[in-house]
C-alpha positions as CSV (number, residue, x, y, z in Angstrom):
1,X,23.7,145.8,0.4
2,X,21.2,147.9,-1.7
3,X,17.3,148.2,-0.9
4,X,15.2,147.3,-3.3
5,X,11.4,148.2,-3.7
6,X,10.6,144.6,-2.7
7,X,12.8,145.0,0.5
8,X,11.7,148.1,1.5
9,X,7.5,147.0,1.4
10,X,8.6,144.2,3.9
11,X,10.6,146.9,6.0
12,X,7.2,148.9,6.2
13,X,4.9,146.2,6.8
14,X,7.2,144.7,9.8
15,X,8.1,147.9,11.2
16,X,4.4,148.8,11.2
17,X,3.4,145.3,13.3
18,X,5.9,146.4,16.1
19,X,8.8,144.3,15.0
20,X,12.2,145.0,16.3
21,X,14.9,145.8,13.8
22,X,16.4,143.1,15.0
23,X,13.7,140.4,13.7
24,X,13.3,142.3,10.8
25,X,16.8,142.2,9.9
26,X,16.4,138.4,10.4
27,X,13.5,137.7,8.6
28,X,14.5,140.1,5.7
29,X,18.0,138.3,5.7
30,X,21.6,139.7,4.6
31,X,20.9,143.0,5.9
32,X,22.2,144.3,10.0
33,X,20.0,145.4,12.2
34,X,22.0,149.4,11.9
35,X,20.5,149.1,8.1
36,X,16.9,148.5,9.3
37,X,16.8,151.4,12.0
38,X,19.0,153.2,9.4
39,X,16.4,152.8,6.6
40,X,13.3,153.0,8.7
41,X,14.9,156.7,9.9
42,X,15.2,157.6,6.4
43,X,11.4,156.5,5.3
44,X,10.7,158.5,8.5
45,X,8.7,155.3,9.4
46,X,10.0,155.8,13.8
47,X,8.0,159.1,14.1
48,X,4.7,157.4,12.4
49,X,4.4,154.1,14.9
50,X,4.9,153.8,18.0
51,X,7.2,151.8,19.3
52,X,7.6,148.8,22.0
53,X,10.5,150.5,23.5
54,X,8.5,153.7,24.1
55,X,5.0,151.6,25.4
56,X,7.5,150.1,27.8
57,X,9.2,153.3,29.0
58,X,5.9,155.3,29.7
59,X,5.0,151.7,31.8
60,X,7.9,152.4,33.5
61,X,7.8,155.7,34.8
62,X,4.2,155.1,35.6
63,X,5.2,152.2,37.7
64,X,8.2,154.8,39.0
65,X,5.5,157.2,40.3
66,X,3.8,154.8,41.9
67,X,6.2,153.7,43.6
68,X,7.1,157.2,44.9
69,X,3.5,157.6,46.0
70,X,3.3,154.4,47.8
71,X,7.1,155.5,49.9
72,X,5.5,158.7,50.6
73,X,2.8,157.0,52.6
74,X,4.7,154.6,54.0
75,X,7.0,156.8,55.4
76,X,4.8,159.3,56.9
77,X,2.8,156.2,58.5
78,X,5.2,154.7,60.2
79,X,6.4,157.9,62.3
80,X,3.1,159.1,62.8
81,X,2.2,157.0,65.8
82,X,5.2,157.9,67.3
83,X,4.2,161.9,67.2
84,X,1.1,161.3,68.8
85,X,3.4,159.8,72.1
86,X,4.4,162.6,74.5
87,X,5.4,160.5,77.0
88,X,9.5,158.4,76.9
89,X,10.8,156.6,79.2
90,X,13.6,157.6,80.8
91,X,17.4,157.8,79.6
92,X,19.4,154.9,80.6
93,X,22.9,156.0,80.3
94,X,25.1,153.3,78.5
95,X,28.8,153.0,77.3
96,X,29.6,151.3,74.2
97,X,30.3,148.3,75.5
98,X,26.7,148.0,77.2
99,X,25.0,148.6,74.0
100,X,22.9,145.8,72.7
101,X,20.5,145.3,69.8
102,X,17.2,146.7,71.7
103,X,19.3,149.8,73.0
104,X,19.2,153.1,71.7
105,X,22.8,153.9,70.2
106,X,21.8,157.7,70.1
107,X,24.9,159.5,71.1
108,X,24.8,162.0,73.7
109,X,28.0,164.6,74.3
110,X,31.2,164.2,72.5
111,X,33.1,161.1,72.2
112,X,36.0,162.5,73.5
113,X,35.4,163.9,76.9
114,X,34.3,161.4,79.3
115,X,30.7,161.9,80.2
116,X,30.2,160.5,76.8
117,X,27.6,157.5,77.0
118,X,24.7,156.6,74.6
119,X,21.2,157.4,75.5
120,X,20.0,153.6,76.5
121,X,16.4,153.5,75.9
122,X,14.2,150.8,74.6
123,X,15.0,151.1,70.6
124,X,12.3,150.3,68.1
125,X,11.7,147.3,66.1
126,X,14.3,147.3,62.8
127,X,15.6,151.2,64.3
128,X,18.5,151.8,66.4
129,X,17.1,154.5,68.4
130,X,14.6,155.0,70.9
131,X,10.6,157.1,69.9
132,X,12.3,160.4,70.8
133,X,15.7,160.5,69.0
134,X,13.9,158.7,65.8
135,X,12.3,161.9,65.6
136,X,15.4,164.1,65.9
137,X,17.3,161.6,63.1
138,X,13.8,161.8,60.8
139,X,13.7,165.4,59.0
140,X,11.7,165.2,56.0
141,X,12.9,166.2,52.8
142,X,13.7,169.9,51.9
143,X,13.0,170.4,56.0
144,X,15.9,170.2,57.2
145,X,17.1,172.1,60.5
146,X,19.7,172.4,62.7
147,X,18.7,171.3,66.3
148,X,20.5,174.0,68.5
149,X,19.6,172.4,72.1
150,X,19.6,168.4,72.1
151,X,16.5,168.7,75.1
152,X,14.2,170.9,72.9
153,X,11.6,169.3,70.2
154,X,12.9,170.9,66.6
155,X,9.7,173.3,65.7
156,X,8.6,171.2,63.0
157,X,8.0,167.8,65.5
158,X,6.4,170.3,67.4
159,X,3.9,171.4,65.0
160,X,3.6,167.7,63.8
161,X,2.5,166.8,67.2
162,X,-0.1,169.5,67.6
163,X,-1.6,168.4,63.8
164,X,-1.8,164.5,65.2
């Protein structure tokens, strides 16, 4: 396959619309689709135009960060009501064969000595745990710290609560 003047005009004028190499391969006939970005990378013609392919990119990491922006506040909204709570109810010792869906199945002691048992609360809507141990299992990101004594608040609840 050889390009000829009259091939290559129609290459330009396509390429410059926003056609794919595909449908200009098509509409130029006998030629692949490899030939047209081939040819298009030789007239330098890619760097001039801008593509569909990067329009739809730079949409989609816009939509990306969006998205990102809309999880941040979403996340920190729904555990912010609970921080402002001081008060839980009390512990309501269970074994595993007590649990049920509206229990908290926060785990309290080892699993193998036998004062095992899980804490029992009231658990939240679509959570497994109860308002205080959805706060020990939340750590935000790049906060993360170990919890040496289960009955203390971890500092950075503690200075959550005193912001709210």
């Amino acid at each position: 396959m050889s390009w000829n003047e009259e091939k290559v005009n129609k290459l330009k004028e396509l390429w410059g619309k926003g056609n794919t190499a595909s449908q200009i391969a098509e509409i130029i006939g006998g030629i692949s689709r490899n030939a047209v970005i081939g040819k298009a990378h030789r007239l330098n013609l890619s760097a001039k135009i801008k593509t569909r392919a990067a329009t739809s990119n730079q949409n989609f990491e816009n939509s990306l960060e969006e998205k990102n922006i809309k999880s941040k506040r979403g996340r920190k909204s729904k555990f912010k009501s609970l921080i402002i709570e001081k008060d839980f109810e009390p512990e309501n010792p269970k074994q595993l064969e007590e649990l049920d869906e509206s229990s908290c199945k926060w785990p309290i002691g080892h699993p193998d000595e036998k004062s095992f048992y899980f804490c029992g609360r009231s658990s939240l809507k679509d959570f497994s745990y109860c308002k205080l141990h959805l706060l020990y299992a939340y750590q935000p990101k790049g906060k993360k710290e170990e919890v040496a004594d289960k009955e203390e608040v971890p500092e950075f609840i503690e200075k959550k609560i005193k912001s709210a």
